[in-house]
BALOBA-1460 file (C-alpha; in Angstrom, 3 decimals):
// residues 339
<rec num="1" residu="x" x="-88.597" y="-101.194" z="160.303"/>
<rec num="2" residu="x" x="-88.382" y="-103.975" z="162.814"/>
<rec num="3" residu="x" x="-88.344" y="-107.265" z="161.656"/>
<rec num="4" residu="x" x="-89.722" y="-110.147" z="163.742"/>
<rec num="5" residu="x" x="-87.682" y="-112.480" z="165.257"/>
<rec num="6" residu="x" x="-87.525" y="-115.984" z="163.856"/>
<rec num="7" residu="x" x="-86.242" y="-119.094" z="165.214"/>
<rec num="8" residu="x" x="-84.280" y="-121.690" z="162.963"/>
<rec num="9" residu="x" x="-84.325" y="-124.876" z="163.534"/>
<rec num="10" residu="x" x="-82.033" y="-127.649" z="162.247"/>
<rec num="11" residu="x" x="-81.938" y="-130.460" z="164.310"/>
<rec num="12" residu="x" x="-82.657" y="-132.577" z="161.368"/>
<rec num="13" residu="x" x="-78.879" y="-131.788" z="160.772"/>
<rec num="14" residu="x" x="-76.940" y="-133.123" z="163.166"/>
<rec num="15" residu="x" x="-74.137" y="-131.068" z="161.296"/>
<rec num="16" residu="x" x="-75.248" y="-127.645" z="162.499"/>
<rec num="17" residu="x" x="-76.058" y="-126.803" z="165.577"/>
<rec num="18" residu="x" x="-79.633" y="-125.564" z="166.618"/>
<rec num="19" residu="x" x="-79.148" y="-121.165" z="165.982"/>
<rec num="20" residu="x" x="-81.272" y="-117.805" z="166.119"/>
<rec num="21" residu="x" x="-81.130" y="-115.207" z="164.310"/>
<rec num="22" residu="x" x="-82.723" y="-112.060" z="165.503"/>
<rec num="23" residu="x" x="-83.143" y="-109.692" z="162.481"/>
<rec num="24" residu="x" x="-82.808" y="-106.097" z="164.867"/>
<rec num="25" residu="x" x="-83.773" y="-103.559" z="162.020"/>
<rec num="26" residu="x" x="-84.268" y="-102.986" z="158.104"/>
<rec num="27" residu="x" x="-83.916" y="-99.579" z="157.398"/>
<rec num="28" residu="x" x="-83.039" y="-97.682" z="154.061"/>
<rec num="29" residu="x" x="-79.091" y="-96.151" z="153.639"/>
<rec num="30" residu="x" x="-79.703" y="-92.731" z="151.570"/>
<rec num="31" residu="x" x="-75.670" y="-92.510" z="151.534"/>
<rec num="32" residu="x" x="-75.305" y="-96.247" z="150.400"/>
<rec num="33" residu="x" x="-78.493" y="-96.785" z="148.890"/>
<rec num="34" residu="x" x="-79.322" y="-99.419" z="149.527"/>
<rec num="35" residu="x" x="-81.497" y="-101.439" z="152.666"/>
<rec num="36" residu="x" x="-79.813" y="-102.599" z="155.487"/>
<rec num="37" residu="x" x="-80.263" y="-105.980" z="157.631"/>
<rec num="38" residu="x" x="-78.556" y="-106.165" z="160.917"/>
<rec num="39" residu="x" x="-78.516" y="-109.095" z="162.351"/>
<rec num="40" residu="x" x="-78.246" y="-110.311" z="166.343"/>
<rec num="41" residu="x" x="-77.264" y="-114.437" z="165.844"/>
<rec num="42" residu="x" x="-76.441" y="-117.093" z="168.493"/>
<rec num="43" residu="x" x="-76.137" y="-121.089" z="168.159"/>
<rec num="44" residu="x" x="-75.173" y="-123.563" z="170.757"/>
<rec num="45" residu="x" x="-72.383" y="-122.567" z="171.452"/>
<rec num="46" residu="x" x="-73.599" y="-119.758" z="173.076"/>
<rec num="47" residu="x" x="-75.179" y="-121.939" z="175.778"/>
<rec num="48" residu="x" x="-74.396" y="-122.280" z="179.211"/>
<rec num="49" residu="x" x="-72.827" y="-126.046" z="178.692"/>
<rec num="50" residu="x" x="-70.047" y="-124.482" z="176.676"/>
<rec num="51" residu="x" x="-69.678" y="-121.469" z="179.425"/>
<rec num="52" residu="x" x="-65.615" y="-122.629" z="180.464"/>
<rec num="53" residu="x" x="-65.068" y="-122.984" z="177.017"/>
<rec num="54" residu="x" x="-66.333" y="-119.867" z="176.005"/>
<rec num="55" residu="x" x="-64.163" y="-117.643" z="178.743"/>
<rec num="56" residu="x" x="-60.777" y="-120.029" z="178.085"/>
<rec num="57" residu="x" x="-61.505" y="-119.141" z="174.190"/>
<rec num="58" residu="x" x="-62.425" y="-115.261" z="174.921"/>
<rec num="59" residu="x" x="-59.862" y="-114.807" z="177.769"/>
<rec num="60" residu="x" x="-57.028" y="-116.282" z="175.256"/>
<rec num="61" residu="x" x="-58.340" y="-114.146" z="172.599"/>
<rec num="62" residu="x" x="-58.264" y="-110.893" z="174.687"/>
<rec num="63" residu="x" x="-54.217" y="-112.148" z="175.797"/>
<rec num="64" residu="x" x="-53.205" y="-112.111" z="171.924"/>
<rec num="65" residu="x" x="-54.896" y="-108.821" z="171.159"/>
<rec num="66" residu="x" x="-53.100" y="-107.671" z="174.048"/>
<rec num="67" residu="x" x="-49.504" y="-109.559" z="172.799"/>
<rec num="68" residu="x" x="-49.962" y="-107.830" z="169.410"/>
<rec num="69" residu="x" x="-50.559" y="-104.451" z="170.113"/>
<rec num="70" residu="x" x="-47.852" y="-104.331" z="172.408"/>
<rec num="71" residu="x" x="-45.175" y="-105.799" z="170.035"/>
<rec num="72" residu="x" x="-47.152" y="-104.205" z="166.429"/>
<rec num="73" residu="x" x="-43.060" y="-104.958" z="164.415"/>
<rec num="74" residu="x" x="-43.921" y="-108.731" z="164.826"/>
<rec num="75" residu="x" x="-45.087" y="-110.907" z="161.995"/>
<rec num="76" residu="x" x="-45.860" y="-114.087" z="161.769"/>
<rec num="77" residu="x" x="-42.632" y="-115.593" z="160.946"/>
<rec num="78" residu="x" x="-40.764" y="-113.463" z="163.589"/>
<rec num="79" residu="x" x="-38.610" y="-116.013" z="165.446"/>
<rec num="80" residu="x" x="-40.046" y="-114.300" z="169.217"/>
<rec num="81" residu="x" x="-43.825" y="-114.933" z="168.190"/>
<rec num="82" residu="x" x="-44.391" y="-116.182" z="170.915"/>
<rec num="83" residu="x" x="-48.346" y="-115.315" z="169.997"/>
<rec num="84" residu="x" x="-47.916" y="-118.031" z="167.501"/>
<rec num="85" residu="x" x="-45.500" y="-120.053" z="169.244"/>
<rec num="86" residu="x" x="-48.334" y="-121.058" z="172.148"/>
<rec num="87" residu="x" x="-50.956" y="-121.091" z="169.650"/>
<rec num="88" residu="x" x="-49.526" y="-123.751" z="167.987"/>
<rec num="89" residu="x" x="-48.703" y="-126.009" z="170.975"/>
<rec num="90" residu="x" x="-52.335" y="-128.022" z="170.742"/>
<rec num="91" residu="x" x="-51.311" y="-130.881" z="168.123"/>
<rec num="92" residu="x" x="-54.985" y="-130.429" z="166.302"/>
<rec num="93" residu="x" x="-54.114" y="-126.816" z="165.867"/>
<rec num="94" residu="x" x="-50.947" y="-127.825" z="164.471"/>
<rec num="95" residu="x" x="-52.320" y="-130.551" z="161.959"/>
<rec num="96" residu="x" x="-55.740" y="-128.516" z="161.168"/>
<rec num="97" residu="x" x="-53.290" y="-125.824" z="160.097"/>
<rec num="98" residu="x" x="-51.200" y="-127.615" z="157.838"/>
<rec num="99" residu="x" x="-55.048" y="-127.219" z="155.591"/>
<rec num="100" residu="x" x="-54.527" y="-123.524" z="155.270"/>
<rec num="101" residu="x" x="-55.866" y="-121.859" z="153.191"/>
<rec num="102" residu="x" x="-58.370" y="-124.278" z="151.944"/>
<rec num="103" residu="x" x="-61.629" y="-125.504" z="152.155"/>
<rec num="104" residu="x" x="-60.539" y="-128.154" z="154.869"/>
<rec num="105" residu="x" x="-59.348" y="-125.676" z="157.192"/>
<rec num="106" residu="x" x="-62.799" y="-123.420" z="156.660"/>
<rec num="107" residu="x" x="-65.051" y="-126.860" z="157.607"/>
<rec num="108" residu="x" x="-63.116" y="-127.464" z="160.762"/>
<rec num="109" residu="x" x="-63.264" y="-124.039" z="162.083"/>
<rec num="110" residu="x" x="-67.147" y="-123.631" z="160.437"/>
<rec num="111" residu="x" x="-67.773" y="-126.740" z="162.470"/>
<rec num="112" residu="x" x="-65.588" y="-127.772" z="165.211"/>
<rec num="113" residu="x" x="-65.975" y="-131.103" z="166.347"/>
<rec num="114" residu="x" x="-64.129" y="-134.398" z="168.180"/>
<rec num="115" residu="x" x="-63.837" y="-136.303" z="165.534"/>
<rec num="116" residu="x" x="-60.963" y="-137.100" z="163.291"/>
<rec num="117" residu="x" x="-59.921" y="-134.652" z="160.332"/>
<rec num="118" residu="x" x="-59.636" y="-135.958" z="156.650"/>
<rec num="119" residu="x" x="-55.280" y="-136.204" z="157.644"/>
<rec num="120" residu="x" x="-56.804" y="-138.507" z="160.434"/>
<rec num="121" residu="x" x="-56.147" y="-136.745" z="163.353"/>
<rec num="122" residu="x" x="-58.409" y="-134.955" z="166.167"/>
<rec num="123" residu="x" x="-58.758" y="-131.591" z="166.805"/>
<rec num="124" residu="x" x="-57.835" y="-130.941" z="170.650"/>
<rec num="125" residu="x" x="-60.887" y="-129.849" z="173.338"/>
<rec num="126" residu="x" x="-58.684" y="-126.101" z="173.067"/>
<rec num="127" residu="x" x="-58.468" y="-125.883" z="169.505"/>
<rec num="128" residu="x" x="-62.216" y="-127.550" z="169.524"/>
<rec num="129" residu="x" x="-62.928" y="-124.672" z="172.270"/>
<rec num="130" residu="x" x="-60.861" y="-121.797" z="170.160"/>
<rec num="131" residu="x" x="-62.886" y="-122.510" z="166.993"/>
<rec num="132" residu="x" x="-66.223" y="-121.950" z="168.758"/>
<rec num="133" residu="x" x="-65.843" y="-119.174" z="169.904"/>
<rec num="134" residu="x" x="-63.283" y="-117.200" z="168.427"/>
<rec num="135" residu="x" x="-64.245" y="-114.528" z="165.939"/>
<rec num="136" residu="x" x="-62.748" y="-116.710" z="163.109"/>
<rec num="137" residu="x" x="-64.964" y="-119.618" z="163.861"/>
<rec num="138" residu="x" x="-67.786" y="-116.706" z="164.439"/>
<rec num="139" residu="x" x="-67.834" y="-115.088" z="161.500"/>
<rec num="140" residu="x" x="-68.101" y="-118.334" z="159.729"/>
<rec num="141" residu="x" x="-70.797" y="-119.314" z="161.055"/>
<rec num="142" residu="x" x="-73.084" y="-115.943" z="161.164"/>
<rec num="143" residu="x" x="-72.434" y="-115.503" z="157.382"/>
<rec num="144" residu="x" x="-73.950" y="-118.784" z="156.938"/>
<rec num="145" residu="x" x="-76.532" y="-118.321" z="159.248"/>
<rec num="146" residu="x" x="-77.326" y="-115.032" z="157.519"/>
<rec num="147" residu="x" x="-77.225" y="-116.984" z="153.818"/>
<rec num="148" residu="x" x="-79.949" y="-119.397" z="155.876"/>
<rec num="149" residu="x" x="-82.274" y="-116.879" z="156.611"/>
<rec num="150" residu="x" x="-81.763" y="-114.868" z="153.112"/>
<rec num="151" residu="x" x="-82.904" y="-118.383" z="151.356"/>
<rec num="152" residu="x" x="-85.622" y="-119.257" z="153.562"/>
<rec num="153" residu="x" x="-87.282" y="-115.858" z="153.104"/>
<rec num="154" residu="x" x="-86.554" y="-116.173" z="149.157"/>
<rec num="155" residu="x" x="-87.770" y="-119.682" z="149.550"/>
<rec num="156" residu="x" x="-91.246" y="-118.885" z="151.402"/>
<rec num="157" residu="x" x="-92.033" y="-116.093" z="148.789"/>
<rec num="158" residu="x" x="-91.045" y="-117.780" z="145.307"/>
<rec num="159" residu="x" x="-92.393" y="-121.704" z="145.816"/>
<rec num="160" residu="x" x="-90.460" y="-122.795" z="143.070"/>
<rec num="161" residu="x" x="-87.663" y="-126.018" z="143.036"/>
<rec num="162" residu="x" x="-83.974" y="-124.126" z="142.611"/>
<rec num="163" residu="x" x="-80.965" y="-124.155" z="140.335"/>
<rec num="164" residu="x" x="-78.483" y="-123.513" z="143.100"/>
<rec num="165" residu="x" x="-74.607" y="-122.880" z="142.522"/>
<rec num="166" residu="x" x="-72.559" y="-122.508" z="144.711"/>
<rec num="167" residu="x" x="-68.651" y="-120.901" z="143.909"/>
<rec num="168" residu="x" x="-66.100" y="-121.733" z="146.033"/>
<rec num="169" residu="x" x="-67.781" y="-123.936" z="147.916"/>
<rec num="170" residu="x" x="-64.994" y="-125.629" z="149.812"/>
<rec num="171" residu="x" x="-66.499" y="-128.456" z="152.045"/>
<rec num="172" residu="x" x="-70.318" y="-127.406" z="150.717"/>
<rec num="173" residu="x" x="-71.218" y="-127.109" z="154.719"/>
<rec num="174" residu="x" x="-72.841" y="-123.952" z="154.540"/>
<rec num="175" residu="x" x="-74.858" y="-124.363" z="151.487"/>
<rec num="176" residu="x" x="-75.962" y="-127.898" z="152.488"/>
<rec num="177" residu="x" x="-77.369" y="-126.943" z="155.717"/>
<rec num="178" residu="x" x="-78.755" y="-123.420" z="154.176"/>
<rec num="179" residu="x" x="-80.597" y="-125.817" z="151.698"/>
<rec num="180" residu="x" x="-82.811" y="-127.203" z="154.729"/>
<rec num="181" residu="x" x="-84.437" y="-123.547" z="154.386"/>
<rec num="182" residu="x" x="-86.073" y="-125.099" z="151.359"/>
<rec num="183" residu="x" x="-89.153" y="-127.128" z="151.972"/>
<rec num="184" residu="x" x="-88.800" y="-130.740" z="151.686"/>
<rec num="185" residu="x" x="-91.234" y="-131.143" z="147.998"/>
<rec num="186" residu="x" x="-88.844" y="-128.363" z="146.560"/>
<rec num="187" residu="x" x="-85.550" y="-129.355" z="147.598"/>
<rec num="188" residu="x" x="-86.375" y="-132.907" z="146.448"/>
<rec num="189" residu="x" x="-87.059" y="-131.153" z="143.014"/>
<rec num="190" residu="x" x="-83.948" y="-128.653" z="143.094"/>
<rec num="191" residu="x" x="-80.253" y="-129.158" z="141.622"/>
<rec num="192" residu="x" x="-77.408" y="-128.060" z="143.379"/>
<rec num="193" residu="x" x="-74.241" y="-127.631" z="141.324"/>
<rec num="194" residu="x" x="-71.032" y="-126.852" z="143.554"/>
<rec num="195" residu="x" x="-67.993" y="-125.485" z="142.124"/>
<rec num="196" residu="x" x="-64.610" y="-125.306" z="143.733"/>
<rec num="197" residu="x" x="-60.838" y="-124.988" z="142.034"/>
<rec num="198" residu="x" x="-59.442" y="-127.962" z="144.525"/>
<rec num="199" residu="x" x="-60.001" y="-131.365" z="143.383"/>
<rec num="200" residu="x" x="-59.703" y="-132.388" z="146.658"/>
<rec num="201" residu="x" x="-62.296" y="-130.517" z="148.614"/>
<rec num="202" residu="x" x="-64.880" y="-131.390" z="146.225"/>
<rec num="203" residu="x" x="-64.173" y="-134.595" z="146.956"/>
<rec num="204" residu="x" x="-64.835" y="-134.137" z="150.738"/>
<rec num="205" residu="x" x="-67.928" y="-131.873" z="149.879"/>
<rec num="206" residu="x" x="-68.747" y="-135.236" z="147.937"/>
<rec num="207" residu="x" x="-68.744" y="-137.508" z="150.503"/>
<rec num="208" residu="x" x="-70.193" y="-135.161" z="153.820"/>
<rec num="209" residu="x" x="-73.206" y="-135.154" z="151.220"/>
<rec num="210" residu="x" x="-73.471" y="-138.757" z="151.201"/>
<rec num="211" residu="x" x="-72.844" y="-139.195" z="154.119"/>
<rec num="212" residu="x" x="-74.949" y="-136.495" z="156.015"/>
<rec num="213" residu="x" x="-78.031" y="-137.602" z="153.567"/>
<rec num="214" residu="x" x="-79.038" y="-134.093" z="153.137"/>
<rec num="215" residu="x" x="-82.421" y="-135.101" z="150.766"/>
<rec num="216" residu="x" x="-80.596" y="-133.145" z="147.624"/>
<rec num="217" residu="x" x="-81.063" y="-136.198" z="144.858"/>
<rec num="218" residu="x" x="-79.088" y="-133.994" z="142.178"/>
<rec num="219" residu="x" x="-76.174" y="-132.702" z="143.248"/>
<rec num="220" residu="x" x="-73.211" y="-131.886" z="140.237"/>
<rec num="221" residu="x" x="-69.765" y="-131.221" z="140.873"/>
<rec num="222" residu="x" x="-66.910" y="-129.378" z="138.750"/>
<rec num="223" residu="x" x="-63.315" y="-128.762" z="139.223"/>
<rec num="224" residu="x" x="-63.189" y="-125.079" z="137.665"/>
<rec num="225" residu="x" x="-61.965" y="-121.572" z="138.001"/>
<rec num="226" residu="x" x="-64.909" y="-119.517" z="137.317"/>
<rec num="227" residu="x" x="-63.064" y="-116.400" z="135.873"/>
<rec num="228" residu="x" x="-61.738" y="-118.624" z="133.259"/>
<rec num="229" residu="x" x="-62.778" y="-118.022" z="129.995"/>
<rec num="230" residu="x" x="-65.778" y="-120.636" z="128.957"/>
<rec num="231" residu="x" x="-66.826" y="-121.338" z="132.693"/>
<rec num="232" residu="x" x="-70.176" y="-119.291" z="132.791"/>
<rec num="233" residu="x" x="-70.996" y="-121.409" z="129.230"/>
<rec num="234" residu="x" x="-70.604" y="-124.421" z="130.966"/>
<rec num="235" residu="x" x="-72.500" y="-124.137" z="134.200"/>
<rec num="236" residu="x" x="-75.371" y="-122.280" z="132.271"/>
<rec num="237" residu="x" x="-75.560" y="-125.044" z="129.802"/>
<rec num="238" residu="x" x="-78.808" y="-126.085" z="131.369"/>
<rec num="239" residu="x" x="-80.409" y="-122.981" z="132.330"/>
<rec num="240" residu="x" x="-79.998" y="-120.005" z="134.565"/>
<rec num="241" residu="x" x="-80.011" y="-119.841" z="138.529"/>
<rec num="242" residu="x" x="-82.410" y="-119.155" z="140.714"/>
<rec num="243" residu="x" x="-79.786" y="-118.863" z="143.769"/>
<rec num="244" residu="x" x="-75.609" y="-118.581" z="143.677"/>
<rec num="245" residu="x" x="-73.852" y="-118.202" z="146.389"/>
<rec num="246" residu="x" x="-70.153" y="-117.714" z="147.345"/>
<rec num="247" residu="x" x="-69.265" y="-117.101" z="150.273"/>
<rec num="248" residu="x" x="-65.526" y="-116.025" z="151.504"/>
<rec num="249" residu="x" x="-64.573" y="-115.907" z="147.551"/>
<rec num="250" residu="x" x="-63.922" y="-112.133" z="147.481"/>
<rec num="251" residu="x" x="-61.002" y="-111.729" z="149.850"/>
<rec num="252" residu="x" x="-59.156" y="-113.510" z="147.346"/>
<rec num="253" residu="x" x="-59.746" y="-111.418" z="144.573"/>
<rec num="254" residu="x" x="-58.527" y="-108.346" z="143.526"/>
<rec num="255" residu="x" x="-61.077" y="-105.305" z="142.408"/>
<rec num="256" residu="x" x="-60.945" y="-106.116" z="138.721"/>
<rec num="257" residu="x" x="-61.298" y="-109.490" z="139.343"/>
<rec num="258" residu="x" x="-64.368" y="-108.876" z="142.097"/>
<rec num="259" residu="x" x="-65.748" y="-106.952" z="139.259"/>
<rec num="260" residu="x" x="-65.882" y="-109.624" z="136.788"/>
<rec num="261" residu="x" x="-66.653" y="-112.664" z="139.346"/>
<rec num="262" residu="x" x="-69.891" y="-110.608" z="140.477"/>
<rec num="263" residu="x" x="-70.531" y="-109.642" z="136.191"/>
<rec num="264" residu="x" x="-70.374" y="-113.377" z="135.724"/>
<rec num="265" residu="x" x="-72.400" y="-114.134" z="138.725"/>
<rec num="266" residu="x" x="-74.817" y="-111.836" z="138.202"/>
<rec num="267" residu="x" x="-75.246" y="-112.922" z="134.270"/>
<rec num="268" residu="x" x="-76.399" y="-116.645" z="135.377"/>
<rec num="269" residu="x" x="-78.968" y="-115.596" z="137.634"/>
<rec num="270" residu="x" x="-82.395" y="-116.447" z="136.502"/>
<rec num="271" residu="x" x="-85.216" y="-113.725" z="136.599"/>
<rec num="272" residu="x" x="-86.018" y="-113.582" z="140.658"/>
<rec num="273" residu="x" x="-83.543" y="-115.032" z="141.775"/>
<rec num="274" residu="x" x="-80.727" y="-114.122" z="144.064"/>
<rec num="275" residu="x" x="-77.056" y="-113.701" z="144.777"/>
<rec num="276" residu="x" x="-75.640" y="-114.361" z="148.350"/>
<rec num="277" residu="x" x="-71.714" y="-113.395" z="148.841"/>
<rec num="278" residu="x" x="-69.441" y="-111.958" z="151.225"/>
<rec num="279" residu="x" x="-66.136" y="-110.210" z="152.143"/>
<rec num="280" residu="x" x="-64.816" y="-109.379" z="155.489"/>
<rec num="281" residu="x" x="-64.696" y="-105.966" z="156.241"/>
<rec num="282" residu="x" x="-62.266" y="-103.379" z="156.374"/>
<rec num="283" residu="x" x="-62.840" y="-102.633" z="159.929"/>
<rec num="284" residu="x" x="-63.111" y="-106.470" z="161.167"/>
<rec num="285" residu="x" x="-62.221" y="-107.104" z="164.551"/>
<rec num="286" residu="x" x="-59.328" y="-109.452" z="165.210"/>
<rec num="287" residu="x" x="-57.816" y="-109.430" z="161.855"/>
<rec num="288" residu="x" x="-54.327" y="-109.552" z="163.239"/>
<rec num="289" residu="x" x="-54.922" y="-112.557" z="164.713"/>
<rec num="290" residu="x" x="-55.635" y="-114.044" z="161.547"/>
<rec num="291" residu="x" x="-52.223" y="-113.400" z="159.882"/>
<rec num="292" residu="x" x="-49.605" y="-112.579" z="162.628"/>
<rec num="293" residu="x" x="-50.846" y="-115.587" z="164.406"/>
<rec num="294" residu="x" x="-52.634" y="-117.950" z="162.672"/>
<rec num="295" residu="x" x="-50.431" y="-117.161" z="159.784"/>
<rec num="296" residu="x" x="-53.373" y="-117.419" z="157.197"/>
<rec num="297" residu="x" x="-52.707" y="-115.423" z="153.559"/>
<rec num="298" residu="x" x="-52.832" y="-111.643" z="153.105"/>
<rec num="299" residu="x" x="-56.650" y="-111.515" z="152.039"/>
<rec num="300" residu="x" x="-58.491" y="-108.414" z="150.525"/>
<rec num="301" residu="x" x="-60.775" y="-106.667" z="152.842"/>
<rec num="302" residu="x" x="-63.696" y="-104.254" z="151.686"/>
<rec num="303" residu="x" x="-65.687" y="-102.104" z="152.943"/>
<rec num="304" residu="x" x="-69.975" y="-101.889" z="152.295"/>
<rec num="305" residu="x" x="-69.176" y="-98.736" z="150.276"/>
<rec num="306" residu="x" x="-66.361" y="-100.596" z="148.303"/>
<rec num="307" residu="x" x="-68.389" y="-103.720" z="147.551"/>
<rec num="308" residu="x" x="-71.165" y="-101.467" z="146.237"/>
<rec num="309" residu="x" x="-68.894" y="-99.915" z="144.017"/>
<rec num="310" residu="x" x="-67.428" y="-103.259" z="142.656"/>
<rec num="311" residu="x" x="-71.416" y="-103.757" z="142.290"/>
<rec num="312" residu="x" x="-71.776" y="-100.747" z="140.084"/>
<rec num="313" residu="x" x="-68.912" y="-101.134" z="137.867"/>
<rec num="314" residu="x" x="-70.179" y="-105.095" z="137.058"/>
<rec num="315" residu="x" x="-72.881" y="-103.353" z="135.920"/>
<rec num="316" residu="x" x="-75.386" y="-104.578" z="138.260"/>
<rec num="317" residu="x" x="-77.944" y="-101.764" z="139.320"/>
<rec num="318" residu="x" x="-77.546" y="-100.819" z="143.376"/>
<rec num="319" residu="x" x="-81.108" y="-100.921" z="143.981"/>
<rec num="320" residu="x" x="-80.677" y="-104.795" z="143.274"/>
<rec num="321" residu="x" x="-78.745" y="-105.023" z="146.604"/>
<rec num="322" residu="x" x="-79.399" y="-105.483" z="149.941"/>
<rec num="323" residu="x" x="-76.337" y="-105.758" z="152.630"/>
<rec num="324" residu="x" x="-76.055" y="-107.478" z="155.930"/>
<rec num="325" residu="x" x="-74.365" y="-107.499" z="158.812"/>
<rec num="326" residu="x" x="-74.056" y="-109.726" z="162.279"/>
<rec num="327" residu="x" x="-73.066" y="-107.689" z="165.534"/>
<rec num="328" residu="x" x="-69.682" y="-109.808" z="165.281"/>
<rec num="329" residu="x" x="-68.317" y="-107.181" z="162.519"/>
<rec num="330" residu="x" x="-66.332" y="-109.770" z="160.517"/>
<rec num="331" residu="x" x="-68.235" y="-109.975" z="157.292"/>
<rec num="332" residu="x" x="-70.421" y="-107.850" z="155.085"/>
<rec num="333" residu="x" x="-72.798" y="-110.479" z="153.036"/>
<rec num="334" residu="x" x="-74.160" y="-108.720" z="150.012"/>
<rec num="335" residu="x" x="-77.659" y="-110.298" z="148.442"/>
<rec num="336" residu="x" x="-78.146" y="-109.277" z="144.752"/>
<rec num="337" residu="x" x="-81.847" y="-109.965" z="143.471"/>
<rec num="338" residu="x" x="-82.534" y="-110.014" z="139.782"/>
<rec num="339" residu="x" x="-85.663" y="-108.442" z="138.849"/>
């Protein structure tokens, strides 16, 4: 079934940049089982002011695909990367990278900009240009468009203020601009409670909410692992969740561990309400790139049919699940509503 296009506007952020997303088709998978969003996206970035950019960024991108599959032996340390070797000339692509993998290096790539990094120095107009538009900086963005869209729909049907967690939430970019889906009475009513393992990122997430002045009054934030034992008792101290999300959490976590993260998840959601997460998939384009040349750890990649089985052995019923995708191909984002 068709869904209508609808047009997201966030100029009220000056964080994100004005996007679309274009939801193409809903249909029901009898060998998954489960319905299916695919999703056609675009921001500013596809514009015509940010054409040169776009081709350096795409052209570049089409040279290392090219670089890797024609020397497949070399690894990221290999002393003839060259792949790496240029990559790393720009000095912000050098001092953004000294961040990986953490949630520093995910905000600057999320949202690429000329200003100064937390280390105090600028990322380069070609690492600027590379972020945009390469399918790293991509996929970061169309999950968290795609988490936009999931709340706003949630939003419009329930009418109710939120208890909103979000797990690993690195910087807290994506769920602060995803909470401008809520309308303005409710989100002055909500709580968001963000929860990260690095003292240090929450910190940053911390101050880009002061001083972005997103309109969230009561906003909580806890240094905490979630799988360890007495975490879920703590955050549900106050009540259950009407949304969680965690986005990019998965790839770090092997299957037992993705089964118990989504159990524990799952368990804190309130009646109605809904959990947003993702994993890159198996089949994601450009994943090469990630560790032979930008060197970033081995991460676990899954695909639909092995996140719904990580589903089913939490113990969460597959009918609770709906999975979508953006015509990049980097991420699967899972929504699991309690009912």
């Amino acid at each position: 079934m068709p869904i209508p296009e609808s047009t997201i506007d966030v100029a009220e952020s000056s964080n994100l940049p004005h996007y679309r997303v274009l939801a193409l088709d809903e249909e029901r998978s009898e060998v998954l089982g489960v319905t299916q969003l695919k999703f056609v996206l675009a921001d500013r970035y596809d514009s015509w002011p940010h054409l040169v950019s776009r081709r350096f960024a795409r052209s570049y991108t089409a040279l290392l695909r090219w670089y890797l599959a024609r020397w497949p032996h070399i690894d990221f340390q290999h002393p003839y990367n060259w792949a790496r070797k240029i990559s790393f000339l720009p000095y912000g692509f050098r001092s953004w990278s000294g961040y990986i993998p953490g949630g520093h290096a995910t905000y600057y790539v999320y949202q690429p900009r000329h200003g100064k990094m937390a280390n105090g120095k600028r990322l380069d107009p070609i690492t600027n240009g590379l972020f945009r538009h390469c399918l790293e900086g991509v996929g970061m963005r169309t999950r968290a468009y795609i988490l936009s869209w999931l709340v706003q729909q949630w939003a419009e049907a329930q009418q109710v203020p939120v208890r909103w967690l979000s797990i690993g939430c690195g910087s807290g970019q994506p769920t602060f601009d995803a909470s401008k889906r809520l309308p303005f009475d409710l989100r002055m009513a909500s709580k968001l409670v963000l929860v990260d393992r690095d003292q240090d990122v929450l910190d940053f997430a911390r101050t880009l909410h002061v001083e972005q002045d997103h309109e969230l009054p009561f906003c909580e934030y806890h240094t905490l692992d979630f799988l360890e034992s007495g975490s879920t008792e703590l955050l549900s101290a106050d009540g259950q969740y009407q949304i969680i999300d965690a986005l990019g959490v998965l790839e770090y976590l092997d299957y037992p561990k993705s089964v118990q993260f989504i159990r524990q998840c799952y368990e804190l959601l309130d009646q109605n309400g809904i959990l947003v997460f993702s994993n890159m998939d198996e089949d994601r384009p450009d994943y090469d790139i990630n560790q032979r040349v930008i060197g970033w750890p081995r991460l676990n990649l899954r695909s639909p049919d092995e996140l719904l089985r990580v589903i089913d052995d939490a113990g969460v019923p597959r009918h609770a699940a709906t999975l979508a995708h953006a015509e990049d191909g980097v991420n699967n984002v899972i929504q699991l509503r309690k009912n």
